[in-house]
N, C-alpha and C positions, 0 to 999 in steps of 0.2 A: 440441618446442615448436610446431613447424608445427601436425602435428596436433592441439593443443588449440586453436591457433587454428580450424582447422579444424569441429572441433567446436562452437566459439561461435557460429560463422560460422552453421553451418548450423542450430541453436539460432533461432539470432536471424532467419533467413529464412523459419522453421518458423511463427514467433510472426508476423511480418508479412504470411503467408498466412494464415493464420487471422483476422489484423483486417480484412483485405480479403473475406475469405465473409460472405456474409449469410447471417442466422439464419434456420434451417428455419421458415415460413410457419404460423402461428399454426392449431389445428383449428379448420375453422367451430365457429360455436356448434352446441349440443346444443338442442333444441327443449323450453322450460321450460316447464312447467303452468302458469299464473296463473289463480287466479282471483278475483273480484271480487265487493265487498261494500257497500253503502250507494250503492246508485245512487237517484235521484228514480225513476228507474223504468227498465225492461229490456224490450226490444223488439227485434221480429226476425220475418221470415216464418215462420221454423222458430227451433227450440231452436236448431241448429247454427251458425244465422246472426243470433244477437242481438247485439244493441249498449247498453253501459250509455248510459243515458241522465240527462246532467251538469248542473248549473245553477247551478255553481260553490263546490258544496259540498264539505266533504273523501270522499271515494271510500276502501276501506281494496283494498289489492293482497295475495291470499295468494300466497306461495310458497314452494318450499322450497327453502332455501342454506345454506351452511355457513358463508358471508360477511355478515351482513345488513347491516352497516354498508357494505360495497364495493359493494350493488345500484343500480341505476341506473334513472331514470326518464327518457324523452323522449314527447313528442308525434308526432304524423304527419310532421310535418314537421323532427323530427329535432333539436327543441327541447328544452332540457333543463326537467323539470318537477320540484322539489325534493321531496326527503322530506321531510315536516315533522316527521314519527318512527317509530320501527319498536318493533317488542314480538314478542319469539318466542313463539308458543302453540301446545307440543305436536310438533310437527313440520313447523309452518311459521313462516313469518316474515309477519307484518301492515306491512307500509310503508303510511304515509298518508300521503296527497299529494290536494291542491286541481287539478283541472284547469279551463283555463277549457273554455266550451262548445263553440267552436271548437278545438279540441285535436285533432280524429279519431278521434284513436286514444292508448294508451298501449304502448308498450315498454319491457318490462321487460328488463334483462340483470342474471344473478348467476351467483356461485361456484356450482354445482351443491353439492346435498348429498353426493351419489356421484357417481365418471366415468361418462358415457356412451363407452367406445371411448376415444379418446384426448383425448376435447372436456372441457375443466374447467368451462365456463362456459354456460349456456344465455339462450336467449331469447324470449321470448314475446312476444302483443301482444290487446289489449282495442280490443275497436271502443267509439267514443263516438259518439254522436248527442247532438243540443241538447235541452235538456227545455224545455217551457211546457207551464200550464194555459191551458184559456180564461178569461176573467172570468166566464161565468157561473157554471162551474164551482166555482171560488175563495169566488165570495158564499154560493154555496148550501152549501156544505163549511161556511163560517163560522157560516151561520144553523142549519145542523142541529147545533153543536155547541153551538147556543144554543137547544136546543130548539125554536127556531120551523119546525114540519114542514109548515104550512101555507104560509108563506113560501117555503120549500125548493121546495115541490110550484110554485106560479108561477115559480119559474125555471127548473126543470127539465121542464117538459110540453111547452113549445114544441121541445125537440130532440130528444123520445122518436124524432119519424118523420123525424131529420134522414136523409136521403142518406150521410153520412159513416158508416161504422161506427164511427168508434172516438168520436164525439162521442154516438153514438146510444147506445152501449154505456156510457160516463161516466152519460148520461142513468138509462136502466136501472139501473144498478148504485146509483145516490142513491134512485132511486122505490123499489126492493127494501130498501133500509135503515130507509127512512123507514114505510114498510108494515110490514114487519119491528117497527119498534118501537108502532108502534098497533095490535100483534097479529094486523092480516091477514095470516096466517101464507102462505093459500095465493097470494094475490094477492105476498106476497113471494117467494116459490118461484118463483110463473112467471117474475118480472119476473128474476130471478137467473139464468135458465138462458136465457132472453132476453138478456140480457148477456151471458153466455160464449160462448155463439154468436159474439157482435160482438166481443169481443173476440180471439174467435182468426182470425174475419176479418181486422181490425184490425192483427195481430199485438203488441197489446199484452201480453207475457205475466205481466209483475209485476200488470196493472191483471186479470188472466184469473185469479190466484193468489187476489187479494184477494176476490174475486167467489164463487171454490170456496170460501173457507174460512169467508166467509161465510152460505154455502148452507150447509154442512157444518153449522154452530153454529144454523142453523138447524131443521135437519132433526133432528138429536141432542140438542139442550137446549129446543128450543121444539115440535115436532112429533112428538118421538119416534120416528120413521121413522129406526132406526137404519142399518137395512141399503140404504137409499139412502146417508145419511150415507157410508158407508163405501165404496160405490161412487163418491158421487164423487170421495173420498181416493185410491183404488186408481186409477183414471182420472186425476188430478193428475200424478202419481208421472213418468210418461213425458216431461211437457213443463215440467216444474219444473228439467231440471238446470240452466239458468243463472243462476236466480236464489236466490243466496245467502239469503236471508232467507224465503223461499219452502221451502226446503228444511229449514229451523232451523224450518220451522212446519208440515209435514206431522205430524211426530210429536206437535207438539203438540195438535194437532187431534186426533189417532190418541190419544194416549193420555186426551185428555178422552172421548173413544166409549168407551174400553175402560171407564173409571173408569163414565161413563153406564148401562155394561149390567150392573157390580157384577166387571167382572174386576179387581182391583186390583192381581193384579201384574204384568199387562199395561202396568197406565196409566203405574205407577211407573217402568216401565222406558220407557215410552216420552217420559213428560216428563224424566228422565234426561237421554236422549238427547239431548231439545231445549234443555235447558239447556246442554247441554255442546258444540252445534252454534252456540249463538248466543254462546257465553262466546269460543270460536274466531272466530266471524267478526264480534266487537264488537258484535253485535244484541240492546241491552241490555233492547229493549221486550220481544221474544220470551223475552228469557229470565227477565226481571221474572214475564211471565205463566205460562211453565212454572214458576218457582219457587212461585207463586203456587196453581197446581192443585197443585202435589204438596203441599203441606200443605192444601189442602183433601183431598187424597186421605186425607192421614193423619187428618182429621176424620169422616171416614167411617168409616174402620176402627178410630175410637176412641184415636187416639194423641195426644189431647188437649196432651201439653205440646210435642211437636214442629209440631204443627196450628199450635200459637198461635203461637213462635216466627215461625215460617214466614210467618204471616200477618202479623203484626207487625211485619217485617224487609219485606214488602211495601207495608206501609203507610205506614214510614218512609221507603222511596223514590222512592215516588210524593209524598209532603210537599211530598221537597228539586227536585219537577220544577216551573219557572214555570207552566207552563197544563197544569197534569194533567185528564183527562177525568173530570167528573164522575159522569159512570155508572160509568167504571171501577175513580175512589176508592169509589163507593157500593158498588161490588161486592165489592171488597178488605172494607171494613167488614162488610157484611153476613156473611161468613164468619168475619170475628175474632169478629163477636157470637156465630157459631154455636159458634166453640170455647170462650167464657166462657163460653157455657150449660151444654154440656157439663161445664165444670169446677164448675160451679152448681149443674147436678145429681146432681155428685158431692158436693157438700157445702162448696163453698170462698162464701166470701160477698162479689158483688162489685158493690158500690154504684154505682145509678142511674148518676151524672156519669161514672162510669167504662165504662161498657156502649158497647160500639163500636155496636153496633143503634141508638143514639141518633144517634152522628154521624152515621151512615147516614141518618138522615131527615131529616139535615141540606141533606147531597146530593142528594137526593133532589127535595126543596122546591125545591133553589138551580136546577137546569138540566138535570135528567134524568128526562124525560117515560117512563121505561121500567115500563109496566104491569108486567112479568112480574118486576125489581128488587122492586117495590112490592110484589108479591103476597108474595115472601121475606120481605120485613121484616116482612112483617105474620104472617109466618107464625111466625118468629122473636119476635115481641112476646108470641104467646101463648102460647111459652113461657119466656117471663121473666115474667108474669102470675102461672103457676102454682108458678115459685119464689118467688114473693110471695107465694104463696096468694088469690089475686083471681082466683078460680075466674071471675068472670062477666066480666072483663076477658079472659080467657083464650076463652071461649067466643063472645066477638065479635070480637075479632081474629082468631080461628080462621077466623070466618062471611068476614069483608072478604077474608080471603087468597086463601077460594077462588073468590069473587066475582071477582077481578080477575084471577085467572089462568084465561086463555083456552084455554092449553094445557098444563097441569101435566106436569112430568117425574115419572117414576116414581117420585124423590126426594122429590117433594114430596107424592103422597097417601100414600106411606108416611109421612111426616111425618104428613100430616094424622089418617090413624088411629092414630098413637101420641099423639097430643095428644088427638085425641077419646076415648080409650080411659082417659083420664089423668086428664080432666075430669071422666069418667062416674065414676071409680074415688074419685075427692075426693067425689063427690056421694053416693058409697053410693048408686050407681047397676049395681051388680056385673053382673048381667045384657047390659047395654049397653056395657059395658068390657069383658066377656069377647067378647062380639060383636066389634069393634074391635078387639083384639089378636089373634086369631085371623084377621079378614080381614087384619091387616098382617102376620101370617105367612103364609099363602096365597100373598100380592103380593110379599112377600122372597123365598122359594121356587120362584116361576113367574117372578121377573128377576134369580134370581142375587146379590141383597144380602146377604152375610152379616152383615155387624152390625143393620141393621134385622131380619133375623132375630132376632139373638138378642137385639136391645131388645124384640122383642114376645113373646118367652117369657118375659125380666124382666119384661114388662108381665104376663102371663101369672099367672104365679107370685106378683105380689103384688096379683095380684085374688083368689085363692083361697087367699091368705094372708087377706084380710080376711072373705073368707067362711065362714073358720074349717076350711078342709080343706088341715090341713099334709099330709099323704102326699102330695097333687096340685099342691099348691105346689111341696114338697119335688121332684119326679118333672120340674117346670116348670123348678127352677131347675139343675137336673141336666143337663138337655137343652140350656139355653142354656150351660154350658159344654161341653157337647160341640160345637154350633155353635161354641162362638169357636175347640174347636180346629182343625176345617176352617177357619177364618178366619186363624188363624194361617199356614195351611200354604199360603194365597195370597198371602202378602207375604214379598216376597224376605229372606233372613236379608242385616241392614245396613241394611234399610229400616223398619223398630218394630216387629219380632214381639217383642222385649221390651216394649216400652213400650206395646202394644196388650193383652198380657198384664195389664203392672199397674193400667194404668186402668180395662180393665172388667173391675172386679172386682163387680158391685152382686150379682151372680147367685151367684158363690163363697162371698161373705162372709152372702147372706142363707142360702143352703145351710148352711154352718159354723151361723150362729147359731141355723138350726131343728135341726141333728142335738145342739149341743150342749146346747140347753133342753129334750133330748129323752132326754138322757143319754146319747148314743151318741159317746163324747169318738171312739173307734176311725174312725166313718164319717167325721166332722168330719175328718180327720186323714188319710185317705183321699183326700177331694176336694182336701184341698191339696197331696197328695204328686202327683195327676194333672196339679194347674197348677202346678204344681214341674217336675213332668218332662215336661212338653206342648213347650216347646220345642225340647230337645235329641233327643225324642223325635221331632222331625218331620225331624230330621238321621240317623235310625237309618238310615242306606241299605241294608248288610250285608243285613240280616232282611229288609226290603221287597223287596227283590230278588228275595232266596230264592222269593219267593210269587208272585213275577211268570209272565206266560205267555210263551211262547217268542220270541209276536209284539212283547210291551210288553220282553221282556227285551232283544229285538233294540234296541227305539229307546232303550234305557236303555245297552245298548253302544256307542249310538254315540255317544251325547252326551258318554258317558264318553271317547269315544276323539279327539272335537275338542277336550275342553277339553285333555286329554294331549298332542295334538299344537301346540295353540295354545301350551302352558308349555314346549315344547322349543325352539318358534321364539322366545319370549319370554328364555327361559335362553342360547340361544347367542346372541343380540343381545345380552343383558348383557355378553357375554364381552369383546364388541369395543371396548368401550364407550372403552377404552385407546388406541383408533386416530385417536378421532375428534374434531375439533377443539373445543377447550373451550368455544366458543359454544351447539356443536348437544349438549352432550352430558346437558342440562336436559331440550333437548326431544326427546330420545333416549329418556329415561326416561319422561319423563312419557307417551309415546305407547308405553310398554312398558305403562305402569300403566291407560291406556285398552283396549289388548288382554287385558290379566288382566281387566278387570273387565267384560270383555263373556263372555268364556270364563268366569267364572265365574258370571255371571248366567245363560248356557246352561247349562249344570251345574244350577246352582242354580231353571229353569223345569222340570230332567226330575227332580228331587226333588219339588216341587210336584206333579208331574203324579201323583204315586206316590200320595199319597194315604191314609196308614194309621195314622191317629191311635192311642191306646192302647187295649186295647179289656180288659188285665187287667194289673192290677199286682201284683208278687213279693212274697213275703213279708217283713216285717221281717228282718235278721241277729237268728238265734239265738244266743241267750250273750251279746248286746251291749242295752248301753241306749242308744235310739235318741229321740235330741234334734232336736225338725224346728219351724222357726220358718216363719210367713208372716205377711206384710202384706196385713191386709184394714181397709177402708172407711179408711185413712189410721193403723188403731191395729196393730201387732204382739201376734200372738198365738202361745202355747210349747205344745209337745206333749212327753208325755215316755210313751215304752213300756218296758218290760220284762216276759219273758215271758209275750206275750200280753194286759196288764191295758197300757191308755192312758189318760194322765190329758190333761185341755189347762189352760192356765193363761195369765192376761191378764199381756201385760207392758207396753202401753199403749207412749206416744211416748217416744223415748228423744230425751235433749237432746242435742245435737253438742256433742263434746268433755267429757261426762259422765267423772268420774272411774272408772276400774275396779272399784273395789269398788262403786260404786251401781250399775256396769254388771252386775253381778257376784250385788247381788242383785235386777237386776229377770231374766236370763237363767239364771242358776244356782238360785238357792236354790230356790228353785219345784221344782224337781228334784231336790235335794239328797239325800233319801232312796235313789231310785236309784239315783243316779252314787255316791252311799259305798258300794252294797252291791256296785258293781261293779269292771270293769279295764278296759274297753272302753266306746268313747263312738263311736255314728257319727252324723254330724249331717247333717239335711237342710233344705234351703233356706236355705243358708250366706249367698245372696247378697240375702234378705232384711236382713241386718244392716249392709249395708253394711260402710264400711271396718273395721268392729269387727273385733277376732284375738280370737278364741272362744279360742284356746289359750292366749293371756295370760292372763286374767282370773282372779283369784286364786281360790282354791277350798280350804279349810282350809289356808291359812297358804302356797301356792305356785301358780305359775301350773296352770291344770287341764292341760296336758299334759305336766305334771310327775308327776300324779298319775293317770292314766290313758291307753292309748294311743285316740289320734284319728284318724278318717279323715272324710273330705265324701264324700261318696255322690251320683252324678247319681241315683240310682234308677232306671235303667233295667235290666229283667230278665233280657233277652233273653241268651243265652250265645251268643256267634259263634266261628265257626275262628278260630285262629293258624297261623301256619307250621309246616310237620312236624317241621321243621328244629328244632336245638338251637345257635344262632346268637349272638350277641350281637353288636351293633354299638356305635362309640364314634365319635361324629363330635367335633372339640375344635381348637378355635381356627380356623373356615372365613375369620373377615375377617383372621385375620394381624394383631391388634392387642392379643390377649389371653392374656399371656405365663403367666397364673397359668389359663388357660382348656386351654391346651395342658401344663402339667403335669398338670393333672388328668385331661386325657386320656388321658395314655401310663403314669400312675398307678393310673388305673380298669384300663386294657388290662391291665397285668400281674395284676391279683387274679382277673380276668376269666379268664384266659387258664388259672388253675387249675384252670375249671369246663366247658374244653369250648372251642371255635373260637369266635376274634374276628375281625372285619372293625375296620380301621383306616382311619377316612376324618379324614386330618390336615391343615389347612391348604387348599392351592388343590387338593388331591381331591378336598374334601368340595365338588363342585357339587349344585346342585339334582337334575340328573338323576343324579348316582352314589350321593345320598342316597336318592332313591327307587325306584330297582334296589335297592337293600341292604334298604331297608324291607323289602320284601317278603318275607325270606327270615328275619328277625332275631325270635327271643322276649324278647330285651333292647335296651333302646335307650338309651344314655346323650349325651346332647348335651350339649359342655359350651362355649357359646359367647354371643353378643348375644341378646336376647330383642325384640321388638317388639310390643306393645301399640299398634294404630292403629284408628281409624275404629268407626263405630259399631256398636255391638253388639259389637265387636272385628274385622269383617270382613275388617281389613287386617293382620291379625295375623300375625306372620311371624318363625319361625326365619333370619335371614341367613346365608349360605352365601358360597362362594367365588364369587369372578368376576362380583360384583355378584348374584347368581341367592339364590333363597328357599324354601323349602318354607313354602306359604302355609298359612293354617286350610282354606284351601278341599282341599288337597293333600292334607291329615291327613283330612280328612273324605272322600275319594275311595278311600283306599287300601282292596284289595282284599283286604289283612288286614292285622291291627295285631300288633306286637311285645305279647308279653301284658302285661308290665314294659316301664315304663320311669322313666328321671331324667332332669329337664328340666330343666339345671342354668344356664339361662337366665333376668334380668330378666322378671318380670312373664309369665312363662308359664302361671301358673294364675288369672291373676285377671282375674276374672268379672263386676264389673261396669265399667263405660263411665266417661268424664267427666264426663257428664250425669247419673252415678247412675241408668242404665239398666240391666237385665240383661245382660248378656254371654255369648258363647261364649269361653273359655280354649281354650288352645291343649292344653290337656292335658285337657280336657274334649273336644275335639275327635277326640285320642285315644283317651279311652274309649266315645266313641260308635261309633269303626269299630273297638272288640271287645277293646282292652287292657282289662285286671283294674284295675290300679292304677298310679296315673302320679304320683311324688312330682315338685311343681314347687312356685317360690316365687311367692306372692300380688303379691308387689309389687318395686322395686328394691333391688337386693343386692350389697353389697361384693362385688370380688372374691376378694379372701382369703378373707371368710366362705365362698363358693360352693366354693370348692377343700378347705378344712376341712370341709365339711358332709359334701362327697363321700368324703373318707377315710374319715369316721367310719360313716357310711353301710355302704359295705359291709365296715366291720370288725366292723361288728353285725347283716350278714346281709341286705342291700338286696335280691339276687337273690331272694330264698328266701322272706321274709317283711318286706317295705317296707313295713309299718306299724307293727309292732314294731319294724324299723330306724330308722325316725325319729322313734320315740320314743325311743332310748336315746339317740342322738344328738343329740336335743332335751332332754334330761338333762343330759349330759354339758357342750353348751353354756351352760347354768343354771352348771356346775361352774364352768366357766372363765371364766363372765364375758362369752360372747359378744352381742355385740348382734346382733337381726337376724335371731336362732331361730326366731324368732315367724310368721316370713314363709310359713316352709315348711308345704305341705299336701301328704297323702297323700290324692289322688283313687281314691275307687273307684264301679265300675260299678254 
């Protein structure tokens, strides 16, 4: 008994030493990054010593926590300054908070996102300084936004020679803008770099930002002195890191130069960026206006319905701002009008009160004294003239535009000689039109524009169409689709190489209609199997490679070898993803999804750089009767071959939602005599039909792939390596949620396992990187798991695998050989076109481009049942050996049974 008193006793003296220790002493803080967005303006002797400056505006604070609701804001003086709300973007957290001007400074403390040592918590701090203008400054700002520049100039000349730098630099920097708009271009230059001066004296550095970027848009859009332009950008770079919004606009500047000198997929990736830089630090102006140049970019390069879009979505948001800038809505319009034109003079009809180029002169008239605006609009009037056919309307608004532009961008006389070339060609003026199209091919040529190029060989080709020489027409309009395919091969795949593709079609379809009123149905059928396979052809890396030199193959290794290393740091990040606190683990991913799509844009700039359009296409399949449909000038037209003899046939618009038999005989019957005489049908430019199933549609009394076997064909020739190996791999249920996905896995492995060594990647094996170790070795590839169809053109398309990780389209198009077979027993792995009804890359087309034979996947969403039935049947009829006969029987068999959902599946071949 003692003893357990005993025992308690000392229990209980245990426990009242322990409440009398005090708790080991908190880790200092860890030293937190903050950085800082929406200040009136940023100043500082040096970059390292600026201070936002306040004027009791909201401020946004970046950082990164895994807490953001526990962050903390105080003053200098150890004030508490409230959040008024936070928003996670990507891998940081945005707190906005009002400071007043007297504040000093801000201190930030949060939960760290990761431990520093043993510290959870870090802390940081923002210098503040007070903001004021002067009054003169304020009046003059008012008055130039009311165009009065003469006004402006009286308030501002008396402090050009102030003593103060930075009042003398203010001064400066209005005289440059105001010059700048009454097109003294050079009198604006000087006074701009007269300013920078002052201002880095000054240490003004947000008013030193506005000043360069203004030079910059000088120099590149008004003077054409690109390679100054771009020195001033590169000289920026050094003294820009503290100003957020400064930094959100380098690239935009940078990618307007790129777009300027005709590199377009420079521009695209650099207004990208600046979208995605101002979307992060809430800088809604900067990223209005990079949203704004990337559709004009894509009106440049012909992508007419994403241009408009884009533009339209620009225009709607500058509506909803109280005092939007009149030059800048004029601007936004000016470019909608250019992409209606475009659609105008593809044939669409869009009446007067709806023409954006009208409102534009509305703006224009109302408060925006901008000569070089005025010169566009006008330039823009005459060609809406000539779609009216007011040939003489067109020829004086041509005359005013160049009168007023002082300093025309290279955009603009290439304009101009396609309108004069255009004028002269209405006039049966052939002579003086050919003159005109030739100098605006000369000028595309010697600056790099690929679509003015290839408008002035359309231009080209239907001058010497009216002069009655089809072979040099013919040879004209030949040459502009081999331009558009170098044009294609400068825009990033996800940015409109489909949709650039379909729109400028003027050059294909006028090519078809001379071979076919010429009787040569064969060439006809030719040119369109080119811009058929002009796409995925510019994804052939395998072949390109092969041809490359030791030197070009070296930088082709390496780019190949950052994007591989970027998708292992990306794949083992996914893994952790389970660790980490459910706040951050949004913006965990999202900033996985911004590292894939830079790695993949690198990738996808040393593709570009390869350069190797088609230069000879393969023969038809022998034995087979080959069905190839395209879309030209808006109507659908049918090709139908068998041995050696090609017919074409008009199938005209088809209605949406047309029952199958009318579908049935505007695509079938036309051909009917063929396809009865044969067993085999491979069809090409599948993804002209949209969501149409070719294999439904009835065909003597049952669907035609009842009665014939099908395959879709990318038509690319090239025969590439497979592995030496006799391998088969089977990846099947990677997310662990697809119970009918994983029996068909270990159902495929046993038939498999008949024929030779299988690899078994089940469940949380199958990662990203153990699928693509296995790729490499495998002549069969069965995936039986989630499919993903995303983002445009499909670019985001993705197999999901274990542990969060993917094997992306970009991943399938990198591999250093392909399994020759495969089953892609995945949602929406073969289909091909977009949301928008744009072409797409498939994920099984992806496949066949790095060198597999044939890739059976389903077009669209698919039971799961159905996918595990499809697959048994599959290789009970010989999937390994012959996958196109196997999914004809099994597409039989389903007819038998009753299954829905047959219809879905396509057998891709090369």
């Amino acid at each position: 008994m003692g003893a357990r008193w005993t025992v308690v006793w000392l229990a209980a003296f245990a426990a009242l030493s322990a409440c009398r220790r005090r708790p080991p002493p908190a880790p200092p803080d860890a030293p937190l990054e903050v950085e800082v967005a929406g200040c009136a303006a940023v100043r500082g002797p040096r970059a390292t010593d600026a201070a936002c400056a306040v004027s009791g505006d909201v401020v946004k604070l970046l950082v990164r926590t895994s807490d953001p609701a526990g962050a903390t804001v105080h003053d200098a003086a150890g004030a508490p300054v409230p959040v008024l709300s936070w928003a996670v973007r990507g891998e940081h957290t945005v707190l906005r908070v009002r400071p007043s001007p007297t504040a000093g400074a801000l201190v930030v403390r949060a939960r760290l996102a990761e431990r520093v040592g043993a510290a959870e918590h870090g802390s940081g701090r923002i210098a503040l300084t007070a903001f004021a203008r002067p009054a003169w400054y304020v009046d003059a700002q008012s008055k130039r936004s009311k165009g009065e520049l003469d006004a402006v100039m009286e308030l501002v000349t008396p402090h050009l020679t102030s003593r103060e730098p930075g009042e003398s630099a203010l001064a400066h920097g209005l005289a440059a803008r105001v010059a700048m708009r009454r097109g003294a271009l050079d009198d604006a230059s000087r006074l701009f770099r007269e300013a920078l001066s002052l201002d880095e004296r000054a240490g003004m550095i947000s008013e030193r930002a506005d000043d360069a970027f203004a030079l910059v848009f000088l120099l590149h859009q008004r003077a054409r002195r690109f390679d100054e332009a771009r020195a001033v950008l590169d000289g920026a770079v050094a003294w820009l890191g503290p100003y957020a919004e400064g930094r959100a606009r380098e690239p935009l500047y940078r990618g307007q130069l790129a777009w300027e000198v005709g590199d377009a997929r420079s521009a695209l990736r650099e207004l990208t960026r600046a979208d995605e830089i101002a979307t992060r630090i809430d800088a809604d102006g900067v990223g209005r206006a990079a949203r704004q140049v990337l559709a004009m970019v894509s009106c440049s390069v012909g992508a007419r319905r994403a241009c408009e879009r884009g533009l339209e979505r620009a225009d709607d948001e500058l509506g909803r701002l109280a005092e939007a800038d009149p030059c800048e809505r004029a601007e936004v319009l000016i470019s909608l009008g250019f992409a209606q034109l475009l659609r105008a003079e593809a044939g669409s009809a869009i009446p007067r009160g709806a023409r954006a180029d009208e409102r534009a002169r509305e703006q224009l008239s109302r408060g925006c004294p901008d000569a070089y605006l005025a010169a566009i609009s006008r330039e823009h009037l005459a060609g809406w003239a000539l779609v009216d056919g007011d040939v003489a309307a067109a020829r004086a608004h041509l005359a005013a535009s160049r009168a007023a532009a002082q300093e025309p961008r290279v955009s603009d006389v290439l304009m101009w000689l396609d309108l004069e070339g255009r004028v002269a060609l209405l006039e049966k003026r052939h002579a003086e039109a050919a003159r005109a199209f030739d100098r605006e091919l000369d000028l595309a040529d010697a600056s790099g524009h690929a679509h003015e190029r290839w408008r002035a060989l359309v231009g080209r080709g239907r001058t010497e169409e009216a002069r009655g020489a089809r072979s040099r027409a013919l040879a004209a309009y030949i040459e502009a689709e081999a331009a558009l395919a170098d044009e294609l091969l400068g825009i990033p795949l996800g940015e409109g190489r489909g949709a650039v593709a379909a729109d400028s079609d003027a050059a294909r379809t006028a090519a078809v209609r001379l071979l076919r009123a010429g009787g040569d149905a064969a060439g006809a059928l030719d040119v369109t199997r080119r811009a058929h396979a002009r796409l995925l052809a510019g994804l052939a890396l395998s072949s390109r490679v092969a041809r490359l030199s030791p030197r070009e193959r070296g930088g082709w290794e390496v780019a190949v070898a950052k994007y591989k290393s970027a998708r292992a740091a990306i794949d083992a990040d996914a893994l952790d993803d389970w660790k980490r606190a459910r706040v951050t683990v949004g913006g965990a991913r999202e900033a996985r999804q911004h590292a894939l799509s830079e790695a993949r844009a690198a990738l996808d700039d040393a593709v570009g750089r390869l350069r190797a359009p088609i230069s000879k296409l393969g023969p038809l399949p022998s034995g087979a009767v080959t069905l190839a449909y395209a879309a030209l000038g808006g109507e659908l037209i049918g090709f139908v071959s068998r041995s050696g003899h090609t017919r074409a046939f008009d199938v005209g618009r088809l209605a949406p939602g047309a029952a199958p038999e009318r579908l049935a005989g505007r695509l079938l019957e036309p051909a009917r005599a063929e396809i009865g005489s044969g067993d085999r049908v491979v069809v090409l430019g599948a993804e002209a039909l949209g969501a149409i199933d070719l294999p439904a549609l009835p065909f003597d009394g049952a669907p035609l792939a009842a009665r014939v076997t099908m395959s879709f064909s990318i038509d690319l020739s090239q025969t590439l390596t497979s592995p030496p190996s006799t391998v088969a791999l089977v990846v099947s249920d990677p997310t662990g949620d697809l119970a009918a996905a994983r029996a068909e896995g270990r159902a495929a492995s046993a038939r498999l396992r008949d024929l030779g060594e299988v690899r078994v990647l089940e469940g949380r094996a199958a990662t990203a990187s153990a699928v693509r170790a296995a790729l490499g070795h495998a002549t069969f590839f069965h995936y039986a798991g989630h499919g993903r169809f995303e983002g445009r053109e499909g670019v985001e398309s993705a197999l999901p695998l274990a542990g969060g990780t993917e094997l992306s389209l970009t991943d399938l198009l990198s591999l250093p050989s392909a399994p020759r077979r495969a089953l892609l027993s995945g949602c929406e792995t073969g289909r091909d076109v977009d949301v928008d009804a744009e072409r797409a890359v498939s994920l099984a087309q992806a496949l066949l481009v790095s060198g597999a034979e044939t890739v059976i996947a389903p077009s669209r969403t698919v039971d799961d049942d159905l996918a595990r039935w499809m697959a048994e049947e599959l290789y009970r009829d010989g999937v390994t050996s012959d996958p196109v006969l196997a999914l004809h029987k099994a597409q039989r068999a389903a007819l038998a049974e009753g299954k829905a959902g047959w219809d879905a599946y396509r057998a891709w071949t090369r």
